[in-house]
ZAGUFI-288947 format. One record per residue: x, y, z of N, C-alpha, C in turn. Coordinates in steps of 0.1 Angstrom, whole numbers. Atoms other than C-alpha are relative to their C-alpha. Example, Ala and Ser with C-alpha at 12.3 -4.5 7.8 and 13.67 -1.06 7.14 Angstrom:
2
+-------+-------+-------+-------+-------+-------+-------+-------+-------+
:  n.px :  n.py :  n.pz : ca.px : ca.py : ca.pz :  c.px :  c.py :  c.pz :
+-------+-------+-------+-------+-------+-------+-------+-------+-------+
:     9 :   -12 :     0 :   123 :   -45 :    78 :     9 :    12 :     0 :
:    -9 :   -11 :     0 :   137 :   -11 :    71 :    -8 :    11 :     8 :
+-------+-------+-------+-------+-------+-------+-------+-------+-------+
//
This chain:
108
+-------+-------+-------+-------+-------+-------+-------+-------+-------+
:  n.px :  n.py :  n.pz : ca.px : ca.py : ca.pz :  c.px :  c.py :  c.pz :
+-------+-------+-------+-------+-------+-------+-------+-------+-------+
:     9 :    -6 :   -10 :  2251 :  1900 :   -34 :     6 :    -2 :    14 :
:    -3 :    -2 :   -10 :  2265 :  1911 :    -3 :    -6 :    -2 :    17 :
:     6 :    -4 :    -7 :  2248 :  1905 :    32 :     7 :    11 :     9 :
:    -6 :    -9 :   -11 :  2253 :  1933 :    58 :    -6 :    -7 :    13 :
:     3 :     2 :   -12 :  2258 :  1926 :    91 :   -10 :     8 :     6 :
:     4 :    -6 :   -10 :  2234 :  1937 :   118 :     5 :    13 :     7 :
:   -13 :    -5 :    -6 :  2249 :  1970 :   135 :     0 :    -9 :    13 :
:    -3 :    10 :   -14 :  2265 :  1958 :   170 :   -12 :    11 :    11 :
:    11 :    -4 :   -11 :  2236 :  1980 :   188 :   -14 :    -4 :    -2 :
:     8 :     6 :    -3 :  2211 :  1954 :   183 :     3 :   -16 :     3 :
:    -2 :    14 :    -3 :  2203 :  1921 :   193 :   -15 :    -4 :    -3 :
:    13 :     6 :     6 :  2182 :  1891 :   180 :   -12 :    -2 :    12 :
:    13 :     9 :    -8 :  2142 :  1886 :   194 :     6 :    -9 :     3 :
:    -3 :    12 :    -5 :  2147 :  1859 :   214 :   -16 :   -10 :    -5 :
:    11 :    12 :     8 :  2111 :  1846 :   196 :     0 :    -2 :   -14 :
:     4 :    -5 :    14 :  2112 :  1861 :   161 :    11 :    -2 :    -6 :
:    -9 :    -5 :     8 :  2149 :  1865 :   157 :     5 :    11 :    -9 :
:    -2 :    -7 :     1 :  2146 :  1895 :   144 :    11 :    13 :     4 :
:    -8 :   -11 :    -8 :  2169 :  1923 :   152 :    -8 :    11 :     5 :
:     5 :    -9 :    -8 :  2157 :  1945 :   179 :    10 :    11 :    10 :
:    -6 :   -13 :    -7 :  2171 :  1977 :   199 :     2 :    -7 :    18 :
:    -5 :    10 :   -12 :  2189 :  1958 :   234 :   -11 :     9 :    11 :
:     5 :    -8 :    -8 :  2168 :  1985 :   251 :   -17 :    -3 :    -3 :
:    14 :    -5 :     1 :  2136 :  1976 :   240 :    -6 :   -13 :     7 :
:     8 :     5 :    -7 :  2106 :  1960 :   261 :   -11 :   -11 :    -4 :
:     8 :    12 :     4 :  2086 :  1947 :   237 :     3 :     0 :   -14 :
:    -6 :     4 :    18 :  2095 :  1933 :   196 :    -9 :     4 :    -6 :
:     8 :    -8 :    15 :  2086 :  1957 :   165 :    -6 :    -8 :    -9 :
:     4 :     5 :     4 :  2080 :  1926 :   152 :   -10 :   -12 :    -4 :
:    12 :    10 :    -2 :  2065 :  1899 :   165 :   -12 :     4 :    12 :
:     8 :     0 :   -11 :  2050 :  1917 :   194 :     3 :    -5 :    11 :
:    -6 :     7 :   -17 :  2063 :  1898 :   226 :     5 :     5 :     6 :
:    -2 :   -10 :   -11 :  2064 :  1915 :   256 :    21 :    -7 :     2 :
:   -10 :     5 :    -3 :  2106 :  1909 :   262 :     3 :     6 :    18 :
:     0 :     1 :   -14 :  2105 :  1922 :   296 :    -5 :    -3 :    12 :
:     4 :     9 :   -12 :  2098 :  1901 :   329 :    -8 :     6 :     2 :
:    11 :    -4 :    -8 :  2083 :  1925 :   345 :   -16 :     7 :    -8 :
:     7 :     0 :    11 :  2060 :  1937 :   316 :   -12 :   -10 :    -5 :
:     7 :    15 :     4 :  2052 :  1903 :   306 :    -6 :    -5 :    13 :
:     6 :     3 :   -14 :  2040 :  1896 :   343 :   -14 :     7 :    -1 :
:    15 :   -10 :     3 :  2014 :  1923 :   340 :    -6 :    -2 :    -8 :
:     8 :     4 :     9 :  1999 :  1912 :   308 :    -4 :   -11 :     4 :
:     1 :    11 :    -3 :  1998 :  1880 :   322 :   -15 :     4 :     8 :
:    13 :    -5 :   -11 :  1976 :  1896 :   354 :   -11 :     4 :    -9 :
:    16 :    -4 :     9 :  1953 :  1913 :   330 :    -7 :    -6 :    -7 :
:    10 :    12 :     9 :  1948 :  1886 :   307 :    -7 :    -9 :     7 :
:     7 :     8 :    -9 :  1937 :  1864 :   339 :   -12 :     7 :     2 :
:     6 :    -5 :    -5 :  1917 :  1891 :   353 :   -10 :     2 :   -11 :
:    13 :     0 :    15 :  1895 :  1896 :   319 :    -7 :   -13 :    -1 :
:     1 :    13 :     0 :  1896 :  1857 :   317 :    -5 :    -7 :    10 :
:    -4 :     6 :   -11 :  1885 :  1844 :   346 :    -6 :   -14 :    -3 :
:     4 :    14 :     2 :  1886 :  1807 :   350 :   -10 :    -9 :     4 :
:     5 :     4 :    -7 :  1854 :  1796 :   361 :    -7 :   -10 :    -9 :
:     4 :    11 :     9 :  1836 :  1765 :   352 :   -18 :     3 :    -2 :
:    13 :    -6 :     5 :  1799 :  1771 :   338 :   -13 :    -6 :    11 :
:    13 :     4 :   -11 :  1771 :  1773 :   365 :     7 :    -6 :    13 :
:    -7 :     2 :   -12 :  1798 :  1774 :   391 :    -4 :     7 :    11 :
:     3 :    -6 :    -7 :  1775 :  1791 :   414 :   -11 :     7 :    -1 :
:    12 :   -11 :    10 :  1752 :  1808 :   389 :     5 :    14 :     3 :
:    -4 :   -18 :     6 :  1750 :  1848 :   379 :     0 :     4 :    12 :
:     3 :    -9 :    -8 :  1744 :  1856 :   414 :    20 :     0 :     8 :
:   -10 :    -3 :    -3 :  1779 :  1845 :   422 :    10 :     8 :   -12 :
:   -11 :    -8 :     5 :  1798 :  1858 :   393 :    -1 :    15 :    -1 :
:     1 :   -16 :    -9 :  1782 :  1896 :   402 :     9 :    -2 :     6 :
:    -7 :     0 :   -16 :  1795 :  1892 :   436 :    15 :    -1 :    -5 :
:   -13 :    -2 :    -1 :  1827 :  1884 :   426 :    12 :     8 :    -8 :
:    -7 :    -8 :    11 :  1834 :  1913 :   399 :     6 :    -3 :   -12 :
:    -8 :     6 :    10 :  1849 :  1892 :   373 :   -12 :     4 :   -13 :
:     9 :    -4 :     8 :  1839 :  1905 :   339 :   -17 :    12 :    -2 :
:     8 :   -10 :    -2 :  1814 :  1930 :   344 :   -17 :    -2 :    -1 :
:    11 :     6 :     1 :  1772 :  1928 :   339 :    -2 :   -10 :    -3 :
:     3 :    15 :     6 :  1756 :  1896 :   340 :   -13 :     2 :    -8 :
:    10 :    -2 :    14 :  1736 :  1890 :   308 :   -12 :    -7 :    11 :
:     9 :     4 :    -1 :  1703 :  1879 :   319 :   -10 :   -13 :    -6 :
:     1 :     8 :     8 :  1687 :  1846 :   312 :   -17 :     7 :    -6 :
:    17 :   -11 :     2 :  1652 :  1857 :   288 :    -6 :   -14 :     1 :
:    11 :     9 :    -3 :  1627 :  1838 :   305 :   -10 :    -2 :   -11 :
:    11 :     0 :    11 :  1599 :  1851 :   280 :     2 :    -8 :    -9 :
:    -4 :     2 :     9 :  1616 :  1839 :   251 :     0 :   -20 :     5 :
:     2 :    13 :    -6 :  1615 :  1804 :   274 :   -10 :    -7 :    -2 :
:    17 :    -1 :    -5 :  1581 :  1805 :   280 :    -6 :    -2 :   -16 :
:     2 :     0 :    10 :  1576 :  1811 :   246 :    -2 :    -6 :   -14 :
:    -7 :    12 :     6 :  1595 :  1781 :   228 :    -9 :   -10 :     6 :
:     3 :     7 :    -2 :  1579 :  1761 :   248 :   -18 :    -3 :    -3 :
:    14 :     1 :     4 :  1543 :  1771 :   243 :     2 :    -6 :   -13 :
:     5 :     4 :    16 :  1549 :  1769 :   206 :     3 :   -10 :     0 :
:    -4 :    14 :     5 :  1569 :  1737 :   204 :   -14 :   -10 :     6 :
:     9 :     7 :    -7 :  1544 :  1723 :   227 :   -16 :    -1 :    -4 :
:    11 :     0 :    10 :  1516 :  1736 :   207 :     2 :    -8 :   -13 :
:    -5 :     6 :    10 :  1528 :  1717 :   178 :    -6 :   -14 :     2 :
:     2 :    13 :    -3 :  1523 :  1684 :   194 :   -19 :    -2 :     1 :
:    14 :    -1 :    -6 :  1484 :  1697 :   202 :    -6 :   -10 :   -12 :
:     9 :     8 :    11 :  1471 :  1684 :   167 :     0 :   -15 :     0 :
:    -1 :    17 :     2 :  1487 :  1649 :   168 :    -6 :    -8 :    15 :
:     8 :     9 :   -11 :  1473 :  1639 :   202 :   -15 :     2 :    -1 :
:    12 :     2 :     2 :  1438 :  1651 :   191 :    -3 :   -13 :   -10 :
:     4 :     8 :     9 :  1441 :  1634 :   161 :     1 :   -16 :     7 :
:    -1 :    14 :    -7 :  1454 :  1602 :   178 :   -14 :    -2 :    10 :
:    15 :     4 :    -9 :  1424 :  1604 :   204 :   -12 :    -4 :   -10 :
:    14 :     8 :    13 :  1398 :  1602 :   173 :     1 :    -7 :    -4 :
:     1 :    13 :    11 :  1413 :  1579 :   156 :     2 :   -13 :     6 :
:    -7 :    14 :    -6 :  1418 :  1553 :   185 :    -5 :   -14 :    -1 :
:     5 :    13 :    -4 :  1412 :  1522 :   192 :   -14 :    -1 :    10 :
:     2 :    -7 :   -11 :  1383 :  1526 :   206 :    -8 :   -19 :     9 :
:    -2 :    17 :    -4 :  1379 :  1483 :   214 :     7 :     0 :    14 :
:   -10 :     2 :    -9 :  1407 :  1486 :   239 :     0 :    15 :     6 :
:    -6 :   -13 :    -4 :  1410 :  1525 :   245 :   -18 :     7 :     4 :
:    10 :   -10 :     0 :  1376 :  1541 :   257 :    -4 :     8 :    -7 :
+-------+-------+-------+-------+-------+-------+-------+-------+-------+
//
């Protein structure tokens, strides 16, 4: 079993080691941008999509203002309001019941 050389008009990915075309920008097969300038701009756009902010760094009214990522989701109040009734209604039965059944020696 014979290997064949590579022809001499390519050269290895410098990630993949694959053989790639000396002229090419980015690898057929791992994908990696191989040129500087290229890879610089992906870089920018993947920041710019990404932005690094830390959570409630200002709240929704700054990260509008500052364009990063596009509409701000809305917090749903209702659904706040909501949770809290019920959960809070939950508790309703056991403080009745606890009031009937108290002590009433010590507790009025």
């Amino acid at each position: 079993m014979e290997e064949t050389a590579a022809p001499i008009s390519t050269i290895d990915c410098p990630y993949c080691s694959e053989p790639i075309n000396p002229k090419s920008k980015k690898c057929k097969h791992c994908g990696e941008i191989l040129d500087p300038q290229m890879r610089e701009i992906e870089l920018l756009k993947s920041q710019r999509n990404a932005p690094q902010v830390f959570m409630n760094a200002g709240g929704g009214a700054a990260a509008a203002a500052s364009g990063f990522g596009g509409p701000v989701k809305r917090f749903p109040h209702w659904l706040h309001i909501l949770l809290v009734i019920v959960t809070g209604g939950l508790w309703l039965p056991v403080y009745i019941l606890m009031y009937l059944f108290r002590n009433k020696r010590y507790y009025y």
